[in-house]
C-alpha positions as CSV (number, residue, x, y, z in Angstrom):
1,X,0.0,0.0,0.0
2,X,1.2,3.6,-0.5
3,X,0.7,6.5,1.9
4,X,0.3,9.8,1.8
5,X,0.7,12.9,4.0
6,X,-3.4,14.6,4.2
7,X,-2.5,18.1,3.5
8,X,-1.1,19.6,6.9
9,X,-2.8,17.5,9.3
10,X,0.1,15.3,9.9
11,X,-1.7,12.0,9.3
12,X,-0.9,9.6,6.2
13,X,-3.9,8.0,4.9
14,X,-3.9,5.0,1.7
15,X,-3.7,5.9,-1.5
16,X,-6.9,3.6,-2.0
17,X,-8.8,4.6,1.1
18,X,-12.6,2.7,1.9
19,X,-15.8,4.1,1.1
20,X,-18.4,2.8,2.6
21,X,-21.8,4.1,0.9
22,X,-21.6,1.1,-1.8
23,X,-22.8,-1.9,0.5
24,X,-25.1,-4.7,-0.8
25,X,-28.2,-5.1,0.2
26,X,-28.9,-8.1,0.2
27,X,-25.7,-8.5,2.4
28,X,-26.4,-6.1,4.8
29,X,-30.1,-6.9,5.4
30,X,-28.8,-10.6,5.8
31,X,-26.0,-10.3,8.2
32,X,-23.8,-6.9,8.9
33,X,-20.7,-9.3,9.3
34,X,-21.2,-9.9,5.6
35,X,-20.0,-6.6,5.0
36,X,-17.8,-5.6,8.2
37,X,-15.3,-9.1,6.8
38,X,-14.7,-6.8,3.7
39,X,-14.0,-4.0,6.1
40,X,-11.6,-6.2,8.1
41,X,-10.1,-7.8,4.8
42,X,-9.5,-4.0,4.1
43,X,-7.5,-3.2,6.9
44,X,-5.3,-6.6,6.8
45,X,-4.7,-4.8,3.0
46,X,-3.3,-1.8,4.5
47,X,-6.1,0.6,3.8
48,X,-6.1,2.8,7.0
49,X,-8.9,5.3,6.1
50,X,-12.8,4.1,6.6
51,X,-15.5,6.9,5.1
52,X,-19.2,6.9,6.3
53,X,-21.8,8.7,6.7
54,X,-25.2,8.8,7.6
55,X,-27.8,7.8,5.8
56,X,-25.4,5.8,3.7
57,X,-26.7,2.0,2.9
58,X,-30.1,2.7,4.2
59,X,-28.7,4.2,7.2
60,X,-26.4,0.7,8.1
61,X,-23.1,1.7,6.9
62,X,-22.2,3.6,10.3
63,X,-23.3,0.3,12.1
64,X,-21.2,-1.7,9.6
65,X,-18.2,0.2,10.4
66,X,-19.3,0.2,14.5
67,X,-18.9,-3.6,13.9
68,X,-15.6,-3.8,12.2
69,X,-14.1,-1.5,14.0
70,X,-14.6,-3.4,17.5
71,X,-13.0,-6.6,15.9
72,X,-9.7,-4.6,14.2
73,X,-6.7,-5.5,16.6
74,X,-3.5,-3.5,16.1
75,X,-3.4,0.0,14.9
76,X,-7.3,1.5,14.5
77,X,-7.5,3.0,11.0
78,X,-8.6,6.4,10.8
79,X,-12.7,6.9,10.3
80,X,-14.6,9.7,8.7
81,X,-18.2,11.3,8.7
82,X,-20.2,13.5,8.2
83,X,-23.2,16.3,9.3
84,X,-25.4,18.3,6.4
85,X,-27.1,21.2,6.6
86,X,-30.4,19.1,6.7
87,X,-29.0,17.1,9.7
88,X,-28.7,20.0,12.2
89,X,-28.2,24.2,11.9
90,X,-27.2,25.6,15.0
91,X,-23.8,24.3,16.9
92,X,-25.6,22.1,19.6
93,X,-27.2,20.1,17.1
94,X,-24.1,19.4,15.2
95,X,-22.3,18.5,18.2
96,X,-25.2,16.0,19.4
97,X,-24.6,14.3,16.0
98,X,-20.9,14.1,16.3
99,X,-21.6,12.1,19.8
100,X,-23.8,10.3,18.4
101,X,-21.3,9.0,15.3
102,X,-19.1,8.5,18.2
103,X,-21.4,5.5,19.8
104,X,-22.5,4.0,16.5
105,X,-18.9,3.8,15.0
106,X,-17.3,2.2,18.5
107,X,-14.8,4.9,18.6
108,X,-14.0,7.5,20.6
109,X,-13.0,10.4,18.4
110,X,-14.2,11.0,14.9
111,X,-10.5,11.4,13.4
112,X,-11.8,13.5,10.2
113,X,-14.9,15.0,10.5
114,X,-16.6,16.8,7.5
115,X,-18.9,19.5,6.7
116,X,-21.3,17.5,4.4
117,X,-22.5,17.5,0.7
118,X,-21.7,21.9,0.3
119,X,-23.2,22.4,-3.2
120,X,-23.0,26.0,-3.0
121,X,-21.2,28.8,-1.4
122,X,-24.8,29.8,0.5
123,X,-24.7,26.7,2.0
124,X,-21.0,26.6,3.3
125,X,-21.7,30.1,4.6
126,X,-24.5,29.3,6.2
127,X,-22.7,26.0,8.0
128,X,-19.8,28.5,9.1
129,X,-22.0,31.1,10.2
130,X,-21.4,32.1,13.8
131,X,-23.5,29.4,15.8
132,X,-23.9,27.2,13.3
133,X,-22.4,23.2,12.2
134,X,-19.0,24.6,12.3
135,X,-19.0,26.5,15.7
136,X,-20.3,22.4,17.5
137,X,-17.9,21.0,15.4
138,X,-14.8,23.3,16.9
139,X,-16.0,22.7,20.4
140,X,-16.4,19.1,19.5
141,X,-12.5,18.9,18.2
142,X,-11.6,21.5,21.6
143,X,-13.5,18.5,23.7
144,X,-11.9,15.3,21.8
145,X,-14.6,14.2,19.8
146,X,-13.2,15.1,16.5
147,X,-9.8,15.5,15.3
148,X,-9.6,17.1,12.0
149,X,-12.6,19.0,10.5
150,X,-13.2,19.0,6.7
151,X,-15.3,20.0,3.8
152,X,-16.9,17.7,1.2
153,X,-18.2,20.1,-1.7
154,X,-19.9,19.4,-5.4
155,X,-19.6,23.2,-5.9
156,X,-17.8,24.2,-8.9
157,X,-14.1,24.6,-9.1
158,X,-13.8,28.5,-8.7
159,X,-16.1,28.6,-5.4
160,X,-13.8,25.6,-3.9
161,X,-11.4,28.4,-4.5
162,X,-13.3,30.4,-1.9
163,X,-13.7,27.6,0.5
164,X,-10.1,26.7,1.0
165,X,-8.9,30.3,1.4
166,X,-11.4,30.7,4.0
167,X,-8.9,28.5,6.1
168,X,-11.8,26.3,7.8
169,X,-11.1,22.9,6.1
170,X,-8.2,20.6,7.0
171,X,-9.0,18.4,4.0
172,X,-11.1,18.6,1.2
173,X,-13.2,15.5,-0.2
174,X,-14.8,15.8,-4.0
175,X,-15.3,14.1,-7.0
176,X,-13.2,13.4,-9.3
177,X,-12.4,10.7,-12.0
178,X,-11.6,10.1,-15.4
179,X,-15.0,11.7,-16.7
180,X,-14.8,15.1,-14.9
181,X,-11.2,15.7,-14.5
182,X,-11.0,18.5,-16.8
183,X,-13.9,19.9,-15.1
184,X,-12.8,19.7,-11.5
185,X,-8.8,20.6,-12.6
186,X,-8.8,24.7,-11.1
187,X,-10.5,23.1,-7.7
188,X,-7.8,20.1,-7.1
189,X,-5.2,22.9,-8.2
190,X,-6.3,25.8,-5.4
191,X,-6.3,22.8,-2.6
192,X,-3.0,21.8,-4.1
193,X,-1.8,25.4,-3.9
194,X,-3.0,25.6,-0.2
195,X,-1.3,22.7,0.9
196,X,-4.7,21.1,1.5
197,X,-5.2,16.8,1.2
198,X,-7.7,15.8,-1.5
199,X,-9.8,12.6,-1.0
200,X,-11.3,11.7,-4.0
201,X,-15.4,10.5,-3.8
202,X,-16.8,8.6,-7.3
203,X,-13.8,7.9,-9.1
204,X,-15.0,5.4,-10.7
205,X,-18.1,7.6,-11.5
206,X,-20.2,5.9,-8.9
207,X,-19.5,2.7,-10.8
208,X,-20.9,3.6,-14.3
209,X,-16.8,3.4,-15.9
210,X,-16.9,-0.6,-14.7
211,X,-20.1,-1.0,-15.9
212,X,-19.5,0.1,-19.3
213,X,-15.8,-0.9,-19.4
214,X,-15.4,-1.4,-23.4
215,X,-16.4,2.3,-23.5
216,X,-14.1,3.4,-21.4
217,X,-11.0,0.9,-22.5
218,X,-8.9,4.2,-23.2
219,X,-7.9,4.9,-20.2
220,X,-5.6,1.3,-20.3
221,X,-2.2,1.8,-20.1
222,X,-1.3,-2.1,-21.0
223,X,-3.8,-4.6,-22.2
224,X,-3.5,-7.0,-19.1
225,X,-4.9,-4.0,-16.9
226,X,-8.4,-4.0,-15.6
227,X,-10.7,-0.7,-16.2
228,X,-11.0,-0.4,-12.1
229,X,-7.0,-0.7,-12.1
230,X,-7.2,2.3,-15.0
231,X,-9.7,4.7,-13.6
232,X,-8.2,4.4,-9.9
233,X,-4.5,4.9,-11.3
234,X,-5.9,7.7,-12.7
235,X,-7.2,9.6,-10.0
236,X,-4.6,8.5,-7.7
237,X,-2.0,9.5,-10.1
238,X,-2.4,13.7,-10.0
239,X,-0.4,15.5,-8.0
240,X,-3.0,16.9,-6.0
241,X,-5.2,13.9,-4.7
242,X,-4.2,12.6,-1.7
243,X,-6.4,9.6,-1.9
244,X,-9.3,7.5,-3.4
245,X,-12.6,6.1,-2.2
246,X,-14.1,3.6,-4.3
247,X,-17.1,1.6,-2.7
248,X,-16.2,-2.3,-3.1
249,X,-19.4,-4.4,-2.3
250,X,-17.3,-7.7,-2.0
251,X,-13.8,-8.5,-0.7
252,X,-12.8,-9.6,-4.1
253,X,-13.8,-5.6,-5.6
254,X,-12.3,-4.8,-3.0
255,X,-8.9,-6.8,-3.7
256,X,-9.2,-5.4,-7.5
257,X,-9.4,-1.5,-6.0
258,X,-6.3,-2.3,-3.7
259,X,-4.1,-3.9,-7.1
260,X,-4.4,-0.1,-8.7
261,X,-1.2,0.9,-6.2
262,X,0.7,-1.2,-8.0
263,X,2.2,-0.1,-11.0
264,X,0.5,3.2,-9.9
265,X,2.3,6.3,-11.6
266,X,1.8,9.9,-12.2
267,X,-0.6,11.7,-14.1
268,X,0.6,14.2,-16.5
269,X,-1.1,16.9,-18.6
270,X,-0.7,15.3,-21.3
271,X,-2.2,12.0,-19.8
272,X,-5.5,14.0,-18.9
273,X,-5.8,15.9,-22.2
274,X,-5.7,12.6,-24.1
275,X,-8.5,11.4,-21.7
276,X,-10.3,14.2,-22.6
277,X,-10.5,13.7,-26.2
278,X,-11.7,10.2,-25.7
279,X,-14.7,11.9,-24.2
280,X,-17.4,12.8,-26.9
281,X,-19.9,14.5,-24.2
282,X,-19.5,17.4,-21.7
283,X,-17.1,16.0,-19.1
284,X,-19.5,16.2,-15.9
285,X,-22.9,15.0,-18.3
286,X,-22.9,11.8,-16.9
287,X,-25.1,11.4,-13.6
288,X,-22.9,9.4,-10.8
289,X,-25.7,7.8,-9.2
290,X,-25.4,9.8,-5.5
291,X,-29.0,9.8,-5.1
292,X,-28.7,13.4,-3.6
293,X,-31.8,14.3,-5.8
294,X,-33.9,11.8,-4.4
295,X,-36.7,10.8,-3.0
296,X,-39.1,12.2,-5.9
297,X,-42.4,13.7,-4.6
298,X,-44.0,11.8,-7.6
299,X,-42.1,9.0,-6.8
300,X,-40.0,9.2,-10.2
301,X,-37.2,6.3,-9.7
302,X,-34.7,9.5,-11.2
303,X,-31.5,8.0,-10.4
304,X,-32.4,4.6,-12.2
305,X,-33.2,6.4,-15.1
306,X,-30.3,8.4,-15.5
307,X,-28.6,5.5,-15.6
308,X,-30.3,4.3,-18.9
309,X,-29.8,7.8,-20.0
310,X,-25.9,7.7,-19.2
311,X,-26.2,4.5,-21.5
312,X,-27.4,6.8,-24.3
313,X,-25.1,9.5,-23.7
314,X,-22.1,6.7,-24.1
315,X,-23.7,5.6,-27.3
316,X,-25.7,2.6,-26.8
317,X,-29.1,2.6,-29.1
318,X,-31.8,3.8,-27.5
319,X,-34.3,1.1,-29.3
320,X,-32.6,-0.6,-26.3
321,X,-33.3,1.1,-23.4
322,X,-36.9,0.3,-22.9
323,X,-36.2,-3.4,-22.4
324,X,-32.8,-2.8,-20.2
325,X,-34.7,-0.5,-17.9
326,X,-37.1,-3.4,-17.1
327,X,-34.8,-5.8,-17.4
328,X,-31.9,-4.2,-14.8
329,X,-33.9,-2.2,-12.8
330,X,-38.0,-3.7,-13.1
331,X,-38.6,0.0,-14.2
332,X,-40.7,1.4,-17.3
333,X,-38.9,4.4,-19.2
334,X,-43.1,5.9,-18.4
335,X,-42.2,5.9,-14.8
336,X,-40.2,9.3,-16.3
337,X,-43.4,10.7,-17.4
338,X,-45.1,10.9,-13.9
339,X,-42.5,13.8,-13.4
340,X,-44.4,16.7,-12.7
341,X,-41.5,19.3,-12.9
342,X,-42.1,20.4,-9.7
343,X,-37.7,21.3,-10.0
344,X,-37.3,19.7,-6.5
345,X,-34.4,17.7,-7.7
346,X,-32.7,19.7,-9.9
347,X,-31.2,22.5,-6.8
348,X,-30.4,18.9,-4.9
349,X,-28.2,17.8,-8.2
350,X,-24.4,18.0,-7.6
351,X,-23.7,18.0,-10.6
352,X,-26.2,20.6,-11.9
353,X,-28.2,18.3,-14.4
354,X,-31.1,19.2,-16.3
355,X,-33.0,16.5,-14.8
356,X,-36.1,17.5,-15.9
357,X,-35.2,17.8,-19.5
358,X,-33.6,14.2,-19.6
359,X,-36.8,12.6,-17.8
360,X,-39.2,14.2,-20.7
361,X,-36.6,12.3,-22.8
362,X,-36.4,9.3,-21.2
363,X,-40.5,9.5,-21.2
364,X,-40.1,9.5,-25.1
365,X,-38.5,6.6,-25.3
366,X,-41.6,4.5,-25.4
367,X,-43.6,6.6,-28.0
């Protein structure tokens, strides 16, 4: 395993860190030792960085790590979480939630502790603002409970500009991966300039770059390397990023996602502009499946969908996508057309898709 200095809080975290928000479910509503033996497998592979959160897995994945992390003997890896704005507003309720992490993860201090899902600069300001998230997570980190506080953002790259210079963040987590790279570039380059560490959420774009490997085969560096080994050497492989967080389900994804470090390398211009000419569509079209835009008033299965549409944008026929929209997912492309545009989803989209536009799409696919 390699390690890596986080920015300036003088920890080293893996280079292919865990993240826990891709459990199965089938697994975890079985048995939660199902998934804590991939957590333990994990940390007999070196990784030394578990990141939850909750909500995550149907709200189990904080439990999951709770359970690992009370069989791990040896050195404790380091665990993360995080508090949104729709988890708590003023200080005290922030700091009742870190406590509460605290009990369900079986640890006694939160080690990185982040300031959750800031899609726009409003919303970091108003989790800063005097009395707010940040204020109970200071006297959290004053009391013990926490011992670096961070920011995970889906704003654009100029506004994380703005957030690191505030000085607030020990450590930045966003996404990045071969499909946005150009897009997130200027952000990874201000925390790189502020001597921030960069853990990297989605990159392997929420899963849809395994899922349609032949489409992304480009980003192969020798014909005996997997598309997971490609996309993570990828992200781990710029100069900025301190670390990556796919989501293995199973201890062998798991074992794939831990090969990447070998044979890793870096990441040159060059390497990312040829990436980017493989890339037909807008680099950040593709939805990455956080579900952050669900659930749908109307009861719209949106993420689902978009993930037929990514299908289309990456070229398959749409003819198609009727029958593997019922076929993968026991959905209809008409479950789009019970979309109301109410535009609840679209401010909750991190990645600022026209939502709306692509489900009236989608809704034509059956005409």
């Amino acid at each position: 395993m390699i390690y890596r200095p986080l920015g300036k809080t003088g920890k080293e975290i893996s280079a292919i860190s865990f993240g826990g928000m891709r459990f199965r479910a089938e697994d975890y509503n079985k048995d939660h030792q199902i998934c804590a033996d991939i957590l333990l497998r994990a940390h007999e592979l070196g990784i030394n960085y578990f990141d939850t959160a909750p909500g995550y897995c149907d709200n189990q994945s904080q439990k999951i790590v709770g359970l690992a992390m009370r069989q791990i003997r040896g050195t404790r890896p380091y665990v993360s979480t995080k508090c949104g704005l729709w988890m708590a507003k003023t200080a005290d309720e922030a700091y009742v939630r870190v406590q509460k992490a605290c009990d369900t993860l079986s640890v006694d201090k939160i080690d990185f502790y982040y300031m959750w899902c800031v899609r726009t600069l409003d919303e970091y300001r108003q989790l800063t603002t005097p009395g707010g998230v940040y204020d109970g997570l200071v006297r959290a980190q004053q009391d013990g409970l926490i011992g670096h506080i961070c920011t995970s953002v889906h704003v654009d790259s100029a506004d994380i500009g703005d957030i690191v210079a505030d000085g607030k963040a020990e450590a930045i987590l966003l996404g990045y991966n071969a499909l946005n790279s150009a897009y997130r570039g200027e952000g990874l380059r201000a925390c790189q300039k502020a001597g921030l560490g960069v853990v990297v959420m989605n990159p392997l774009g929420g899963g849809l770059i395994p899922r349609q490997a032949e489409k992304f085969d480009f980003l192969k560096n020798t014909p005996d390397e997997t598309i997971v080994q490609a996309a993570l050497r990828f992200v781990i492989g710029h100069e900025a990023v301190t670390a990556a967080l796919p989501g293995p389900g199973s201890i062998q994804e798991l074992e794939e996602c831990v090969s990447a470090v070998e044979n890793a390398y870096t990441v040159t211009e060059e390497t990312r502009s040829r990436v980017a000419s493989h890339l037909k569509q807008e680099l950040n079209a593709l939805c990455t499946s956080c579900a952050y835009c669900e659930p749908c008033p109307s009861g719209v299965p949106i993420v689902k969908l978009l993930d037929a549409y990514n299908q289309y944008l990456l070229g398959r026929n749409v003819k198609e996508l009727p029958n593997a929209l019922e076929e993968f997912w026991g959905i209809s492309a008409e479950d789009a057309a019970q979309c109301t545009a109410c535009g609840l989803c679209e401010p909750l989209c991190t990645q600022k898709l026209p939502i709306i536009e692509r489900l009236r799409e989608i809704a034509a696919w059956t005409r």
